[in-house]
C-alpha positions in Angstrom: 44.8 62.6 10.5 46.2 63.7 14.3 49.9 62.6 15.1 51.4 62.2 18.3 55.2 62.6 19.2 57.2 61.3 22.1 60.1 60.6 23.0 61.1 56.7 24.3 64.0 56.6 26.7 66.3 54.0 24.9 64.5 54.3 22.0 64.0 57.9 20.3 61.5 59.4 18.6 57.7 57.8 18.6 55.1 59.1 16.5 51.6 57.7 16.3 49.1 58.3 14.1 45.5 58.1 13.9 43.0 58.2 11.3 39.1 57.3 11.5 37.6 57.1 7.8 35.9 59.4 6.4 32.3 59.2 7.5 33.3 58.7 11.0 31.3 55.5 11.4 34.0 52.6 11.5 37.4 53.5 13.5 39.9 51.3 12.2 43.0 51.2 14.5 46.2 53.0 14.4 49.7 53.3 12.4 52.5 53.9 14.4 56.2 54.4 13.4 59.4 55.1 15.5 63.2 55.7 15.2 66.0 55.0 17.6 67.9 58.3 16.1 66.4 61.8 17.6 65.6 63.1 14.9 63.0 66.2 13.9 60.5 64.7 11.2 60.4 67.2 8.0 56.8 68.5 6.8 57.2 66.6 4.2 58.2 63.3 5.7 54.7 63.8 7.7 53.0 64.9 4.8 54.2 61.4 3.0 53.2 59.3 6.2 49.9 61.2 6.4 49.4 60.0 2.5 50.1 56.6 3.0 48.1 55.9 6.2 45.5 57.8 4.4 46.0 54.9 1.5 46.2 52.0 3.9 43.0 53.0 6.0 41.0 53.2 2.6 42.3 49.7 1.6 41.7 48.4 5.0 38.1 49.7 4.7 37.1 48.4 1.2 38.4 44.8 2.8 36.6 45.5 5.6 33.5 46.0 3.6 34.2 43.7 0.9 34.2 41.1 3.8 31.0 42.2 5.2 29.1 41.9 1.8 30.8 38.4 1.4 29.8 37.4 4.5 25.7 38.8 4.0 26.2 37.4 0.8 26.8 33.8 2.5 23.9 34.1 4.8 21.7 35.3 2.3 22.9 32.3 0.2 22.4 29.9 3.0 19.0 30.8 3.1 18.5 30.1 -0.6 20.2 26.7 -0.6 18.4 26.0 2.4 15.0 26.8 0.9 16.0 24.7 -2.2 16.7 21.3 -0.2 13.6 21.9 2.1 11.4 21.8 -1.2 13.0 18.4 -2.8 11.5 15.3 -2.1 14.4 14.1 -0.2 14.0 11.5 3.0 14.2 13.7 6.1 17.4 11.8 7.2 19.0 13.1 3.6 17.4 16.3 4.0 18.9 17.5 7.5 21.9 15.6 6.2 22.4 18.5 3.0 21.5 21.6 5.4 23.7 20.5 7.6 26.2 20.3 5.0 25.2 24.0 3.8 24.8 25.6 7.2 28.5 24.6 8.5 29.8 26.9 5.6 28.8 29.8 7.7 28.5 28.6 10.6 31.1 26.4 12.1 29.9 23.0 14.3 31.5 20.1 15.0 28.3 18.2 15.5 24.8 19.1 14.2 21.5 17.0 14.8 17.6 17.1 14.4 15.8 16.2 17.8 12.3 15.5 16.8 9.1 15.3 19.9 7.3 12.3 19.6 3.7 13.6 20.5 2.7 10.1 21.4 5.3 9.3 23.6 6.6 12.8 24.5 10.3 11.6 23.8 12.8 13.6 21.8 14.4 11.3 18.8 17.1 11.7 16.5 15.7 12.2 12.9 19.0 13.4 11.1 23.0 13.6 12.5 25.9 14.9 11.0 29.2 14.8 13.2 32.7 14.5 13.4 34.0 10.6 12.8 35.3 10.6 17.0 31.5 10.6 17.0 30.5 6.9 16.1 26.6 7.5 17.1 23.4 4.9 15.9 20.9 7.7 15.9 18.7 4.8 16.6 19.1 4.3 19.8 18.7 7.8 20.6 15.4 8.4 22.4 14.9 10.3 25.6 12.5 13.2 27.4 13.4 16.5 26.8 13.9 16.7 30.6 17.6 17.3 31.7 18.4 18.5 27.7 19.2 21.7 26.7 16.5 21.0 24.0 14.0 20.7 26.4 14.2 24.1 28.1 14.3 25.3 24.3 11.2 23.2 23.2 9.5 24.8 26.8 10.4 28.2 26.6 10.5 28.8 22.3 14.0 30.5 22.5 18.0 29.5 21.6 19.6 28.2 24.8 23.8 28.3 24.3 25.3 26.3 26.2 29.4 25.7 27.3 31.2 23.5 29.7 30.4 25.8 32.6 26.6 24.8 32.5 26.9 20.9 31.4 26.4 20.5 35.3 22.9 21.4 34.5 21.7 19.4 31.8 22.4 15.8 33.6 20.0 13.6 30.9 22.5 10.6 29.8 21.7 11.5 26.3 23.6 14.7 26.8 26.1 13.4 28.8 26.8 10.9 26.1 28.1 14.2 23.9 29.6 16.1 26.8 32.4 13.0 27.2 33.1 13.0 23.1 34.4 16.4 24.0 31.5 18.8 22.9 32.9 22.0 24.4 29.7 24.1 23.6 26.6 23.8 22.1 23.0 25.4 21.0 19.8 24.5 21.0 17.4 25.8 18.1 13.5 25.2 18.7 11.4 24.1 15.9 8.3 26.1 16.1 5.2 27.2 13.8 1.6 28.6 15.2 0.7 25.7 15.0 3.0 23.3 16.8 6.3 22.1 18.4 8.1 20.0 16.4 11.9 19.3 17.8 14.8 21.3 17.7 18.4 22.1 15.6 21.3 20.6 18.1 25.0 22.0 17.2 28.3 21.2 18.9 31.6 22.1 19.1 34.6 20.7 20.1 36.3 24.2 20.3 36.1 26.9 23.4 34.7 29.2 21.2 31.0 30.1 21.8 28.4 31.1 19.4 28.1 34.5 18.4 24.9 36.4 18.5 25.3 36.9 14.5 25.2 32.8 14.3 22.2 32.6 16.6 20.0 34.6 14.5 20.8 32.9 11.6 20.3 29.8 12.9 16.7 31.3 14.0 16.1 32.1 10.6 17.0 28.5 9.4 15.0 26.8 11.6 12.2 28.6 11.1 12.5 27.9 7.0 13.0 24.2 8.6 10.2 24.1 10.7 7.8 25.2 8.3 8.9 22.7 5.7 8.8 19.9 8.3 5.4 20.8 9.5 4.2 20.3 5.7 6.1 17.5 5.1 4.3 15.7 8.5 0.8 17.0 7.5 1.6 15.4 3.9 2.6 12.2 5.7 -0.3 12.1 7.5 -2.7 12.5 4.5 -0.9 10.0 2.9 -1.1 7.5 5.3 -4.6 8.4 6.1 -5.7 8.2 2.3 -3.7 4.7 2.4 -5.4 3.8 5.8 -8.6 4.7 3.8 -8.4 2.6 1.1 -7.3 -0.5 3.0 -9.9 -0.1 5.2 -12.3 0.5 2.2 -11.2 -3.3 0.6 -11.7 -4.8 4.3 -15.3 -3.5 4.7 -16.1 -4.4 1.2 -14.3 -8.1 1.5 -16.8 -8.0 5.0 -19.7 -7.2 3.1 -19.0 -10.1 0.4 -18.6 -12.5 3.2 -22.3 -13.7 4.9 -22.5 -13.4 8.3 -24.5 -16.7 8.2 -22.0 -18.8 6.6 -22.5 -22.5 6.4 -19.9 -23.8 8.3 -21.3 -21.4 11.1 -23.9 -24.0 11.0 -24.3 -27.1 13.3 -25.9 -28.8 15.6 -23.0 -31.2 16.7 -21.8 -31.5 20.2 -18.2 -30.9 18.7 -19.3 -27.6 17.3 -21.8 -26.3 20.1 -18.7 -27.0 22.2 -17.0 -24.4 19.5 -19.6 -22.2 19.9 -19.7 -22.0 24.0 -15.8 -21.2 23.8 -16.1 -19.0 21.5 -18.7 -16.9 23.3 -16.3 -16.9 26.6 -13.5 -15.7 25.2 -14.9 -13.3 22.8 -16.2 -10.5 24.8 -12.5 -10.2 26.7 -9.3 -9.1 24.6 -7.5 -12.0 25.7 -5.1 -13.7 22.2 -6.9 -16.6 20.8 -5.1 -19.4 18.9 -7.4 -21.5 16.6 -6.5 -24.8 15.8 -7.7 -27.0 13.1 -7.4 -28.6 9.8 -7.3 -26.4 6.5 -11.2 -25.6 5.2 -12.7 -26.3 8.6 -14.0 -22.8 9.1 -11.1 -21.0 11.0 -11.3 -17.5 9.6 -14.9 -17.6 10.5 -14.5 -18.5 14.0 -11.8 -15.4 14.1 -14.5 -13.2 12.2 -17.0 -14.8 14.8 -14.8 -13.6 18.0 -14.1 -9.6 16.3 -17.7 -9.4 16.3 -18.6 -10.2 20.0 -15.6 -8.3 21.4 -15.5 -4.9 21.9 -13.9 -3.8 19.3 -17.0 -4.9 16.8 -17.3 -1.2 15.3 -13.3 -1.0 14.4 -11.9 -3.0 11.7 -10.7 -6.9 11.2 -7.5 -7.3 9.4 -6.5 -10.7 8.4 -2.7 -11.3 6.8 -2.3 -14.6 5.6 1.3 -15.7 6.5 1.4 -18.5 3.9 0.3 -16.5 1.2 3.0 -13.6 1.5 6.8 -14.4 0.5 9.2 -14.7 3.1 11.3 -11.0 2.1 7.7 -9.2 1.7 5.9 -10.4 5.4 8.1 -8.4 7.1 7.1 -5.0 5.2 3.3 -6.5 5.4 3.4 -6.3 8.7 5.3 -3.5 10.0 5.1 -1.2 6.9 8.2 0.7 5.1 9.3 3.7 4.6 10.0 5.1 0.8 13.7 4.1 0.2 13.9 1.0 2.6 14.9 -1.3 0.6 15.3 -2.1 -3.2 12.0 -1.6 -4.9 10.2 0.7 -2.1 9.2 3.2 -4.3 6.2 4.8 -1.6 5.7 4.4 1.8 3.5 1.5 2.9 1.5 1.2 6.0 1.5 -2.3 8.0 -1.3 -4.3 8.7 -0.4 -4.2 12.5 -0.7 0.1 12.2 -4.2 -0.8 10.1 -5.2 -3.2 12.6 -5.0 -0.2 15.6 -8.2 -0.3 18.1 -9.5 -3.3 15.9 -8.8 -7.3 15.7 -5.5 -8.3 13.8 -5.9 -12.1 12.5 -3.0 -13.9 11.6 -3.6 -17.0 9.9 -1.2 -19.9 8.9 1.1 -18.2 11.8 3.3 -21.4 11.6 4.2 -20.3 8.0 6.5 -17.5 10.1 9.9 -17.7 9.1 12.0 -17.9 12.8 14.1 -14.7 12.2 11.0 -12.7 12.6 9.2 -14.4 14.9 11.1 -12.3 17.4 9.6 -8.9 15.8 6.4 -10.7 16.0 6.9 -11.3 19.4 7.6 -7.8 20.7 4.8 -6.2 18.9 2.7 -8.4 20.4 3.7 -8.6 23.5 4.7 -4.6 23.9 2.0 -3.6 21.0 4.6 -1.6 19.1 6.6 -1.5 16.0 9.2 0.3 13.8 8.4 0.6 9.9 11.1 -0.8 7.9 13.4 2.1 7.1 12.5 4.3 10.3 13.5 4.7 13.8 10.3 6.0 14.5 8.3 3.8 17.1 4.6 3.1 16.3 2.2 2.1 19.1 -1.0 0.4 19.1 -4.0 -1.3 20.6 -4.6 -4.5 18.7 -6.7 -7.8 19.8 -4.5 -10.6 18.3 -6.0 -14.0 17.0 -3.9 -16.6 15.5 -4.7 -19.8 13.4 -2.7 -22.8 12.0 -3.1 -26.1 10.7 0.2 -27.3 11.4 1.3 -28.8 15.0 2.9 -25.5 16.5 4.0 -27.3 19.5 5.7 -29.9 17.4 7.3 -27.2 15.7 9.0 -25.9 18.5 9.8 -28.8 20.2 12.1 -29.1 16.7 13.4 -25.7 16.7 11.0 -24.3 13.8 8.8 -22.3 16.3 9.8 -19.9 18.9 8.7 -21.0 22.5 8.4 -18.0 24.1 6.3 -16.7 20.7 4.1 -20.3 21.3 3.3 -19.7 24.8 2.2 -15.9 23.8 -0.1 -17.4 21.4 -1.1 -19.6 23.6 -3.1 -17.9 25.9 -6.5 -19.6 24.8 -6.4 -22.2 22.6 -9.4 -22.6 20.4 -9.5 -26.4 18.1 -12.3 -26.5 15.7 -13.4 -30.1 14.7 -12.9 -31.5 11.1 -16.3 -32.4 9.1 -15.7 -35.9 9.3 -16.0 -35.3 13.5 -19.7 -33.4 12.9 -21.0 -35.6 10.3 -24.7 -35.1 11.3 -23.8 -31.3 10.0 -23.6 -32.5 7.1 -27.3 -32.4 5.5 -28.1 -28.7 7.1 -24.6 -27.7 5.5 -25.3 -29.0 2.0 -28.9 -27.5 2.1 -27.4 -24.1 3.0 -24.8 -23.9 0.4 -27.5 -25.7 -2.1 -29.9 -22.5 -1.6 -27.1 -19.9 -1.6 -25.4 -21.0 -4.8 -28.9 -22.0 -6.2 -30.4 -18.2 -5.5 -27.1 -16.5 -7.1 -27.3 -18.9 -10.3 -31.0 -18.0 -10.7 -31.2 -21.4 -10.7 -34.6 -23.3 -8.8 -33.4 -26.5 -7.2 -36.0 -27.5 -4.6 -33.9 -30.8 -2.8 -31.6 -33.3 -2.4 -32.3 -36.9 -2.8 -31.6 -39.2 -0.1 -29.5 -41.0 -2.3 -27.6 -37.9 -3.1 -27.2 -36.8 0.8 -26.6 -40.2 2.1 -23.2 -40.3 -0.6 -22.3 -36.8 1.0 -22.4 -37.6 4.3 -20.3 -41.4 3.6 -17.5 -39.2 2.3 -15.1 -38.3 4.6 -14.0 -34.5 3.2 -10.6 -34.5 3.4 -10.8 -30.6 2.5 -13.9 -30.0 5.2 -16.2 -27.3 5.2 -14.7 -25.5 2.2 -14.5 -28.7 0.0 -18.2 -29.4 1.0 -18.8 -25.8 -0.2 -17.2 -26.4 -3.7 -19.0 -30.0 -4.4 -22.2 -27.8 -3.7 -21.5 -25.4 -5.8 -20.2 -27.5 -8.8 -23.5 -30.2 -8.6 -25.4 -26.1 -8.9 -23.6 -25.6 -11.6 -24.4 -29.3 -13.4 -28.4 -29.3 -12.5 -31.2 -28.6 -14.4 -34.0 -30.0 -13.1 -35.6 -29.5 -9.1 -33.6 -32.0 -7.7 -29.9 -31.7 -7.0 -27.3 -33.7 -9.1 -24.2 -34.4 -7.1 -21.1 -34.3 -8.8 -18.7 -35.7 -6.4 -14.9 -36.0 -6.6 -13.6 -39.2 -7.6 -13.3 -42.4 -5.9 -10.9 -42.4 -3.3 -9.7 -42.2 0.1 -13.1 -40.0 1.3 -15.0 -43.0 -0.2 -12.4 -46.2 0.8 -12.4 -45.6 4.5 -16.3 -46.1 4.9 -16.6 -48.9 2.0 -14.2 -51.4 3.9 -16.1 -51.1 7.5 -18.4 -53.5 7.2 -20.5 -56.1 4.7 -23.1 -54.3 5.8 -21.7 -51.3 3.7 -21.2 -53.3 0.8 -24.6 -54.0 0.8 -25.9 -50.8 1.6 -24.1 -49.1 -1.7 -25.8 -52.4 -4.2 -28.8 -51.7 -2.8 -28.6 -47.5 -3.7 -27.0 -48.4 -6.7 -30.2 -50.7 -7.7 -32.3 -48.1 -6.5 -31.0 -45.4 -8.6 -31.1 -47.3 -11.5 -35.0 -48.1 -11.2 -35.4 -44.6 -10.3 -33.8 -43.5 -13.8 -35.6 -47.1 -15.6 -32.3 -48.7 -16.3 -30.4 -45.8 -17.3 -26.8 -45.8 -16.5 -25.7 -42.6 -18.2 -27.0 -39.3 -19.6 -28.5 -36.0 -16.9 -30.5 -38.2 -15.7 -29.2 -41.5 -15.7 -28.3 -43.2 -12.4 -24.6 -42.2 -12.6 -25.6 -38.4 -12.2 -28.6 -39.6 -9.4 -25.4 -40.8 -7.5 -23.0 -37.9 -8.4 -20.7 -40.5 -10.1 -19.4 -40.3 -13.5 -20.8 -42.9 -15.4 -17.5 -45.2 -15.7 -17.0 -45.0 -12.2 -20.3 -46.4 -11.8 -19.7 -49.2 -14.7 -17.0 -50.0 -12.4 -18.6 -50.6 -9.0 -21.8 -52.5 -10.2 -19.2 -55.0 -12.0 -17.7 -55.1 -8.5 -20.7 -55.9 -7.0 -22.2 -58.2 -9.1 -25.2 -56.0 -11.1 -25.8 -57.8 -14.2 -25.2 -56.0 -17.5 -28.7 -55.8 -18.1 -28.9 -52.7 -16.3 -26.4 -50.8 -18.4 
């Protein structure tokens, strides 16, 4: 301990002492007494003084180290809680959200966000914000280039940048700017960085003068790189995920293409009304222009779709069909666009759209009037701008998608009453593509039945070498009110029944297919006694029974009890 003494005019006596500790490696300060009296200090008053300072520098050591042990204490602790949160299997917006909430224990910020690079788009996005409530921010709409951020000279040259109200001036991106004005006094930038990428970067604020220390810097280093690392995983899990998802979709599509035969009946036809089908079909396909088919249900409009993937360019990629009508109102939107775990009540994993499946391929949307109008909007813009959010995420998705529609409902009707979007209509309606009904290619008919007669026949194992005239002429009188696909299932059903060479035609029920052609002409009239007598000499009388003339005419024997007492064919017959 050395002691000084003066004398202060006015005063008296001064004496100051000084005492370092004891390993000479901390200097604490000094104690200093005084007296207005001149007076001589004893030996023993100094020897008392030099005890007590002795005392006091000792205590003020232990607290000094006691507080440096704390504080390692608290980082090292930091790090541990930090690790902890970065292995649950929190969302990344509750994940920043809790190390956030641990790191301003030992470090103090006002504001503290996650700016994450979109490598797509090369923007910087919020992904996780925690700040003070004069703060109101929708992390949302947060999206810029790292140009003009302090982030961005991080992100470029891998180190902290700090940042105070002297160099605001030099970060003029609007996104920083928005901060500045809130009254962010300084600020650092942490880059996210493994070998193997840039990922973003750790944003704090304060609203205080005071800067951050070089001790709070290389902790925040530390924590970012812990942070980095687990993000990187948690991307690369992401991606595996949604690649093993994208996989398996993709897997049910091409096996749903394989199932479905290129050659399909109502592919058939010699019409004029399909050729013209055909001819359009063949323009359009080949450019990536939208295509809106129109037509009744069962006439074919999936295959025209399926037709138009496969001459475009896009052949080799995949053909994604969402059928609007078939998908509850709450669910379409998450069909579409995908979720993220969490969105809503029941999202228990993440879900990938059809429209991110669909990328570089053909995205068919059939029954598009079944829409409901509150997203016809999100429809809109991801047609029109070919990108999304998943529900759940601020993350925007971007793709490359050929879009063909289909409905059997009047969509301009629709919007003329408000139930359909115009601007959504006329998007759609780029090239318009109507596909006739059966009734409108009736001399399809016969080549139709034969198909679908051979294809069910060969997957029965059943041998069924032709239809009788009688049998085709009652197929092509109907009128198929459920086209091509109710065609299909008559076929398929008479299959089913026969057991002999020749077909046996179980048609539906009398009715309106039947009425509209019966009450044309006499000539009609006469035409049907004349079958009817024909089929019963072909089957010697027989009304009923597999072969009777009922089943000749793919009638159930009542209903042809019925129309021979109509017509005036004696009992004798029966």
């Amino acid at each position: 301990m050395a002691w000084y003494h003066c004398q202060v005019s006015g005063v008296g006596n001064f004496f100051l002492g000084y005492r370092p500790n004891a390993n000479r490696e901390r200097r604490l300060g000094a104690l200093a007494f005084g007296s207005i009296a001149v007076t001589e200090t004893s030996q023993e008053e100094m020897d008392f003084i030099q005890r007590m300072t002795s005392e006091f520098a000792a205590t003020i050591n232990s607290y000094l180290t006691q507080a440096k042990y704390l504080h390692e204490r608290d980082r090292v602790q930091l790090l541990f809680d930090v690790t902890n949160s970065l292995v649950s299997k929190l969302s990344w917006e509750a994940l920043f959200s809790a190390v956030a909430d641990q790191l301003s224990k030992v470090v103090k910020c006002d504001v503290a966000a996650l700016a994450l690079l979109d490598k797509k788009t090369g923007e910087l996005f919020l992904s996780g914000l925690r700040s003070a409530s004069q703060v109101p921010v929708d992390i949302e709409t947060i999206r810029a280039l790292p140009d003009g951020l302090p982030s961005g000279e991080a992100l470029s040259t891998g180190k902290p940048v700090l940042v105070d109200v002297s160099d605001f001036q030099r970060f003029p991106s609007a996104m920083y700017q928005r901060w500045v004005n809130s009254g962010l006094c300084c600020g650092c930038s942490i880059p996210l960085v493994t070998p193997n990428s840039v990922l973003g970067t750790i944003e704090l604020g304060r609203y205080t003068r005071q800067p951050f220390s070089q001790e709070d810097i290389e902790l925040l280093v530390q924590v970012a790189h812990q942070v980095a690392i687990a993000l990187e995983n948690s991307l690369a899990y992401r991606e595996l995920a949604e690649m093993k998802e994208r996989l398996a979709v993709e897997k049910s599509y091409l096996e749903d293409d394989i199932r479905i035969d290129q050659n399909l009946g109502d592919m058939l036809g010699d019409s004029p009304a399909f050729q013209a089908v055909l001819r359009s079909l063949q323009v359009v396909a080949p450019t990536d222009a939208t295509v809106l088919i129109l037509g009744e249900t069962g006439t074919g409009k999936e295959l025209i779709a399926r037709a138009i993937h496969g001459l475009s360019g896009r052949s080799r990629n995949i053909f994604v069909k969402v059928n609007c009508a078939a998908i509850p109102a709450s669910l379409l939107e998450s069909e579409l666009f995908g979720h993220e775990k969490g969105a809503f009540t029941g999202a228990l994993a993440q879900r990938i759209g059809r429209f991110e499946l669909a990328n570089h391929g053909t995205l068919f949307l059939d029954e598009i009037g079944e829409i409901p109008l509150e997203l016809q909007s999100k429809l809109l813009r991801a047609i029109q701008e070919q990108e999304f959010e998943r529900l759940g995420t601020n993350r925007t998705t971007h793709t490359d998608i050929r879009f063909i529609a289909a409905s059997n409902r009047n969509l301009k009707a629709m919007m003329e009453k408000g139930e359909f979007r115009s601007d959504l209509y006329y998007r759609l309606h780029v090239f318009p593509l109507p596909v006739p009904p059966l009734r409108e290619r009736n001399e399809d008919i016969p080549l139709l039945a034969r198909y679908f007669t051979q294809k069910f026949a060969h997957r029965m194992g059943r041998r069924i070498e032709a239809i009788s005239p009688a049998a085709m002429d009652m197929l092509t009188r109907y009128e198929w009110p459920g086209n091509i696909r109710e065609l299909q299932n008559v076929i398929e059903r008479s299959v089913v029944l026969t057991r002999g060479p020749l077909l046996e035609l179980a048609m539906p029920e009398v009715g309106p297919g039947f009425s509209a052609v019966a009450r044309k002409s006499d000539t009609g009239v006469m035409a049907e006694r004349k079958r009817i007598l024909q089929a019963l000499k072909d089957a010697r009388c027989v009304v009923g029974g597999p072969d009777g003339a009922a089943a000749r005419l793919g009638l159930k024997r009542t209903t042809l009890q019925a129309r021979m007492k109509k017509l005036g064919i004696t009992r004798e017959y029966q």
